[in-house]
VOPAGU-2260 file (C-alpha; in pm, 1 decimal, decimal comma):
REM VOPAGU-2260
SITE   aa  ch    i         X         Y         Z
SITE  UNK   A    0       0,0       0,0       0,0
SITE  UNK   A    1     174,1     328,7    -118,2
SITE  UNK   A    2     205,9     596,7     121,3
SITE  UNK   A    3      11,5     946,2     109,7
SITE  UNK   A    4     198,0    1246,6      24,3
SITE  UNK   A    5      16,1    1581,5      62,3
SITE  UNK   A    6     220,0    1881,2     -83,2
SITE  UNK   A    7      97,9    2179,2     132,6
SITE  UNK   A    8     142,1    2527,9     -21,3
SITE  UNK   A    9     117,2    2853,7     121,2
SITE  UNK   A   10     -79,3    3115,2     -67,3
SITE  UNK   A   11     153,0    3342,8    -225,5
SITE  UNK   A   12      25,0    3708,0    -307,7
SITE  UNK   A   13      87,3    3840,8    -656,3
SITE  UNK   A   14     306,1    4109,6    -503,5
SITE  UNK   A   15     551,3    3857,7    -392,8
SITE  UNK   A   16     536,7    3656,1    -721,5
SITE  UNK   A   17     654,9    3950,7    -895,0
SITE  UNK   A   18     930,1    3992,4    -673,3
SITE  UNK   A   19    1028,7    3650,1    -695,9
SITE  UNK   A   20    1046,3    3631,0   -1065,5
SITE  UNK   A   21    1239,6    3938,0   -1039,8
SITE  UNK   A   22    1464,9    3832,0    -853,4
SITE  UNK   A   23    1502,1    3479,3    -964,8
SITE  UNK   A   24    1567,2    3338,0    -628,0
SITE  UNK   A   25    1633,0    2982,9    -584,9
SITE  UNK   A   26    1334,8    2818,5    -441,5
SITE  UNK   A   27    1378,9    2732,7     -45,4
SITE  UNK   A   28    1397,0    2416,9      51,3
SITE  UNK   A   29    1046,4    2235,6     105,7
SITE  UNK   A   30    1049,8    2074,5     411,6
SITE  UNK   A   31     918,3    1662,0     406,5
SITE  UNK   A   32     795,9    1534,3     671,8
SITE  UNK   A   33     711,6    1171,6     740,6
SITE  UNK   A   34     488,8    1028,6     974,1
SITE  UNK   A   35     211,6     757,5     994,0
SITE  UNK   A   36    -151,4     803,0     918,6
SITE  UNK   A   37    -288,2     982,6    1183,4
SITE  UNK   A   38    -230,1    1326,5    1393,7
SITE  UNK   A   39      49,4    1173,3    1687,6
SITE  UNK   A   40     330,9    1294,3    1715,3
SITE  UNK   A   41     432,8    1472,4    1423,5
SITE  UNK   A   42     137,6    1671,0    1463,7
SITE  UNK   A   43     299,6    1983,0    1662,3
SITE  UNK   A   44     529,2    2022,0    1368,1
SITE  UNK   A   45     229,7    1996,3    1085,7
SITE  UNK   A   46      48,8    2273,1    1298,3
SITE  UNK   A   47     351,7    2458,0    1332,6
SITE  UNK   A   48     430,0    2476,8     941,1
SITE  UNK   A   49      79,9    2587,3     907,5
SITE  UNK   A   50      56,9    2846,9    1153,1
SITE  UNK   A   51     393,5    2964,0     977,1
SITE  UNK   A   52     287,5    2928,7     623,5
SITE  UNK   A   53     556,2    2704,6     486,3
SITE  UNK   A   54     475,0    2514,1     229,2
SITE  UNK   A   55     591,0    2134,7     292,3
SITE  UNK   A   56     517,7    1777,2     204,0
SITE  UNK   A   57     360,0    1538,9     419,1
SITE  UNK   A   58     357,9    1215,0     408,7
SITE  UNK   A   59     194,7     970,0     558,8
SITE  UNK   A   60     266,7     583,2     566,8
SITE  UNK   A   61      -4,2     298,9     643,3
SITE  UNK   A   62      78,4      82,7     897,5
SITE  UNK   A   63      88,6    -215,2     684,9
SITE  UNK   A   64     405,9    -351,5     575,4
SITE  UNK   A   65     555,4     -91,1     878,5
SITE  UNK   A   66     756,6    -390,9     993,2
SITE  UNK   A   67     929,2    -430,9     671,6
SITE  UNK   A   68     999,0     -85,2     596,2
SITE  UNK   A   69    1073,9      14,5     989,1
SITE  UNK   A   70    1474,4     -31,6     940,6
SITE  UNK   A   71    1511,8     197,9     657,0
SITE  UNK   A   72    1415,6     455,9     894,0
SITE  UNK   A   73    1646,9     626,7    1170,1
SITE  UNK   A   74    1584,4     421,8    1498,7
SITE  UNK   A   75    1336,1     235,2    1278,4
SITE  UNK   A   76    1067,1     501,6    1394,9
SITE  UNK   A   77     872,6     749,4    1281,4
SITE  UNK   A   78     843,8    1061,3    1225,7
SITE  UNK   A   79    1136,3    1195,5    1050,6
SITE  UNK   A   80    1193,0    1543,7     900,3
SITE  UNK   A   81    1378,4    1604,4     573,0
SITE  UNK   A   82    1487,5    1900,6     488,3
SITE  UNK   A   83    1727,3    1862,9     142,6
SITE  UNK   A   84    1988,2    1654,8     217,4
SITE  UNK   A   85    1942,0    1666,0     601,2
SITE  UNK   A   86    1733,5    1406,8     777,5
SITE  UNK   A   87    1630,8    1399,7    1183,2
SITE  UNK   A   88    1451,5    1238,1    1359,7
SITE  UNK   A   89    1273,5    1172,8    1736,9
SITE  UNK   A   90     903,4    1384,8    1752,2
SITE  UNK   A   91    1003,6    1703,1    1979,5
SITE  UNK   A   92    1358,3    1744,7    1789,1
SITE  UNK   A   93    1191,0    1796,0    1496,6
SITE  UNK   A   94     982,9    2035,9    1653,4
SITE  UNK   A   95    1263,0    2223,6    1775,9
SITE  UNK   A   96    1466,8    2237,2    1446,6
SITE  UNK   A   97    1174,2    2296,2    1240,0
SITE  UNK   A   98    1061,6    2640,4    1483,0
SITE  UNK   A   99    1435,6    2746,5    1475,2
SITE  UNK   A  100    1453,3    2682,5    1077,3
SITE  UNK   A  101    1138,7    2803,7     966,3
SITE  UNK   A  102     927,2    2904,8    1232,1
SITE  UNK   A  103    1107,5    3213,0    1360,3
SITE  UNK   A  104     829,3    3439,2    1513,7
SITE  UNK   A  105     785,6    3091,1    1737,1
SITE  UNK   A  106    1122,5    3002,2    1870,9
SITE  UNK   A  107    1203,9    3186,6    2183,4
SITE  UNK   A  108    1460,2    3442,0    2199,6
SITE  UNK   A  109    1660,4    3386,2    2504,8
SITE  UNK   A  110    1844,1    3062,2    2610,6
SITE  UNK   A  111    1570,8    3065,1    2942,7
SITE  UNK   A  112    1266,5    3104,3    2713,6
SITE  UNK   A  113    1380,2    2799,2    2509,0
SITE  UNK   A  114    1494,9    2613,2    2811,6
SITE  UNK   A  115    1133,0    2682,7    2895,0
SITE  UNK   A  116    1010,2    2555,1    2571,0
SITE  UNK   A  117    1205,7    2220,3    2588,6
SITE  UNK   A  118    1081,1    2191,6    2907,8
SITE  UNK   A  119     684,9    2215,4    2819,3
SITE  UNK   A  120     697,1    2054,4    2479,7
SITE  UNK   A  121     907,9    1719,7    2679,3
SITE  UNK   A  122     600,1    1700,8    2943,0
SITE  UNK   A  123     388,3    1669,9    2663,8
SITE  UNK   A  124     615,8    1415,7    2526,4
SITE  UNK   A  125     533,3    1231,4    2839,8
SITE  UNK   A  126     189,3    1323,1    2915,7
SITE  UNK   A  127     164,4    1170,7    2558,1
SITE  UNK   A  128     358,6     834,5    2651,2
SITE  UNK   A  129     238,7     774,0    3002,3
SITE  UNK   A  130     -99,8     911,3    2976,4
SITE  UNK   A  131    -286,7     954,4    2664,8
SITE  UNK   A  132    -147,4     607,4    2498,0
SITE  UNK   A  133    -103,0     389,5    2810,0
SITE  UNK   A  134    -486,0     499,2    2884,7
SITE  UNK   A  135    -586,2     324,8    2559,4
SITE  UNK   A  136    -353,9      78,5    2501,4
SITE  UNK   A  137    -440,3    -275,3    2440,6
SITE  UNK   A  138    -111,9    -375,2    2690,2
SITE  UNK   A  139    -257,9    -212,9    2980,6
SITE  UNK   A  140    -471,3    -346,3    3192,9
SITE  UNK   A  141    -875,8    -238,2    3262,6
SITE  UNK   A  142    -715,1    -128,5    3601,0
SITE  UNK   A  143    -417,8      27,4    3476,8
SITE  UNK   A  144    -622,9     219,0    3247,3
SITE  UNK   A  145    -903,7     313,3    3532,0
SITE  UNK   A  146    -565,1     433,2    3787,3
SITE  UNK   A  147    -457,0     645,9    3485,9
SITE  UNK   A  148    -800,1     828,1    3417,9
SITE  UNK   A  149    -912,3     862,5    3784,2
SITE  UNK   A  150    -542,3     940,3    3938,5
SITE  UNK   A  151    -283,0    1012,5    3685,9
SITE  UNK   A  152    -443,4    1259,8    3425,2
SITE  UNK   A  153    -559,4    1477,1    3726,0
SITE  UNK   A  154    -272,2    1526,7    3834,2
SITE  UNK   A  155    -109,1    1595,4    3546,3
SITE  UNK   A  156    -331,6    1841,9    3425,6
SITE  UNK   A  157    -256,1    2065,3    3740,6
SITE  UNK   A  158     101,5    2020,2    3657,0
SITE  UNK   A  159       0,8    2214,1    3348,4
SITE  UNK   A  160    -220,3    2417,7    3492,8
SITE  UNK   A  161      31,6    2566,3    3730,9
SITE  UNK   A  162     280,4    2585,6    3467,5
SITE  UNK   A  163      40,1    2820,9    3252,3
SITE  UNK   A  164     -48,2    3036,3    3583,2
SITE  UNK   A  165    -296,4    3314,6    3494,6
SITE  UNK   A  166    -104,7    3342,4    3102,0
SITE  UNK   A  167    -216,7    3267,2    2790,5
SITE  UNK   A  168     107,6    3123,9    2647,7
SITE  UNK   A  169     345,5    2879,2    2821,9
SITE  UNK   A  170     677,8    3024,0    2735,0
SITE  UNK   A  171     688,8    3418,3    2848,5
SITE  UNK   A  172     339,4    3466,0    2775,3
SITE  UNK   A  173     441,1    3451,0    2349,3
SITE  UNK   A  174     262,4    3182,1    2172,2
SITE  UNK   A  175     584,0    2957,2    2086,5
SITE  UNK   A  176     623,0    2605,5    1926,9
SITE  UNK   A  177     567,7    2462,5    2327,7
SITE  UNK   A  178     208,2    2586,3    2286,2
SITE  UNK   A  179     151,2    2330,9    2010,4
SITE  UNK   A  180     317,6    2054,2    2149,3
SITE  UNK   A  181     106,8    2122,5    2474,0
SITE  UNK   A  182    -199,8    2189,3    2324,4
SITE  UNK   A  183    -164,7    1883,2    2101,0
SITE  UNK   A  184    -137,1    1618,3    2373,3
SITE  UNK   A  185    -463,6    1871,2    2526,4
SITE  UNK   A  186    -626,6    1790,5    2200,7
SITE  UNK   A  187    -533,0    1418,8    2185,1
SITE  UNK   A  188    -673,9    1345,5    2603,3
SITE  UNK   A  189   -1016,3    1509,9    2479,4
SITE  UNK   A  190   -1060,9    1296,1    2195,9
SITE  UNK   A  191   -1054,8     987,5    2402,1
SITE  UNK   A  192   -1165,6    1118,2    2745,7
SITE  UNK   A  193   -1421,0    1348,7    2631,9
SITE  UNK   A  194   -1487,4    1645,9    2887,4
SITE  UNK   A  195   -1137,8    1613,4    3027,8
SITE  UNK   A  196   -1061,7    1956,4    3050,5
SITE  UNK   A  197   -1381,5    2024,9    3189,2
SITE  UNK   A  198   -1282,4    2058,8    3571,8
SITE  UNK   A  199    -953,2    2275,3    3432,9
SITE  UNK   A  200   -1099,6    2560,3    3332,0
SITE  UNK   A  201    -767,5    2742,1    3208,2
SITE  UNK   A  202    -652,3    2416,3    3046,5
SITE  UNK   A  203    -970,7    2396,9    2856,4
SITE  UNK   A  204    -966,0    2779,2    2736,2
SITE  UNK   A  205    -579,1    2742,6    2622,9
SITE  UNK   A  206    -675,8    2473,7    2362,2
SITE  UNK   A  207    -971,4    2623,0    2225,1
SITE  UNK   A  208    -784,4    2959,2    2211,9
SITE  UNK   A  209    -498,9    2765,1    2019,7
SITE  UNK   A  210    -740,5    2614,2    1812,9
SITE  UNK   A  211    -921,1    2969,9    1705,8
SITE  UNK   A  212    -592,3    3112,0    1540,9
SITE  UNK   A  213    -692,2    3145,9    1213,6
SITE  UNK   A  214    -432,1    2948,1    1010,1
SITE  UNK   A  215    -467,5    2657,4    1296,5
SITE  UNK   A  216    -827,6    2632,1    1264,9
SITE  UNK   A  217    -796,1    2592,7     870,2
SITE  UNK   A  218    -576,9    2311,0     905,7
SITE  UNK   A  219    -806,8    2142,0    1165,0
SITE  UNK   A  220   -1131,3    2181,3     918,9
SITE  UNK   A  221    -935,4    2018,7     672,7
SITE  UNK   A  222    -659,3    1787,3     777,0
SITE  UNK   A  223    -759,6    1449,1     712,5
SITE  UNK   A  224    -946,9    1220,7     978,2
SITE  UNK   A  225    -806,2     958,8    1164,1
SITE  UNK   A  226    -870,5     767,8    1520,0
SITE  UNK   A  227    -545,4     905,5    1652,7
């Protein structure tokens, strides 16, 4: 079964066309990223090329045949980002590279703000791991899952709750690449724990104001559906 490869292109206004034929400036690199067929974790980095407006290729690989393909693959995982001749992989260092390369207005300024921001988007690395996944995963036992829901996702939700305070962005109150990666995993808990958020009042309004930007909203109406 072939993989799915959507080519995503910014709008370009006719201004800038002009200017680019004038020019004749080579063509920047379009980045290609790689992932299965669902949102997971290379979604932070496919919301943060759209809230960005870079125009890159996504594509998506079925889960069959993954076990033959797996070792072609750094770590024989996915997702990977290629950019030219450069290739990295591992979910949040993607992230990181791809807000530093091309996401500018979202990778902090100061070596504390990103500090910060590695710090936020790796909790939702593990809220991801140890939370969302475990509490659906076919390994884990009905009581597992039931300790998770009832004990473990409270608690971590006030861990993010404190971190966010009485802001509106995680890193220095500026909307940053650690905003996506948090409000992804947000995202991911309400999808299969519907009304999560509910007793987390700030939690909840933090996603849904992530989810209003303009460019981010776009991208949810039309991104294509999957279970995870």
């Amino acid at each position: 079964m072939e993989s799915k490869i959507h080519a995503r292109e910014a709008p370009e206004a006719e201004g800038e066309k002009r200017a680019r034929s004038e020019t004749d400036a080579p063509a920047p690199v379009r980045p290609h990223l790689i992932y299965f067929e669902g949102r997971g974790r290379a979604e932070p980095t496919r919301l943060l090329f759209e809230e960005c407006g870079v125009e890159y290729t996504d594509e998506r690989i079925p889960m069959e045949g993954w076990t033959e393909k797996k070792e072609q693959y750094p770590f024989g995982q996915l997702p990977i980002l290629r950019v030219g001749q450069f290739e990295i992989p591992q979910s949040t260092a993607i992230l990181r590279y791809a807000a530093k390369r091309f996401g500018h207005s979202l990778f902090p300024g100061n070596d504390e703000a990103q500090a910060r921001a590695d710090a936020m988007t790796e909790a939702a690395e593990d809220f991801l791991n140890n939370i969302v996944y475990k509490s659906i995963s076919e390994k884990s036992s009905a009581a597992d899952k039931e300790k998770i829901v009832k004990e473990e996702l409270p608690k971590w939700l006030n861990y993010f709750k404190n971190q966010l305070g009485e802001h509106q962005f995680f890193v220095e109150n500026t909307f940053s690449y650690a905003d996506l990666a948090v409000y992804t995993v947000l995202h991911e808990i309400e999808a299969f724990h519907a009304g999560s958020l509910a007793p987390v009042a700030p939690l909840a309004q933090f996603k849904d104001r992530i989810a209003a930007r303009p460019k981010i909203a776009a991208w949810l109406a039309r991104r294509p559906t999957s279970f995870w």
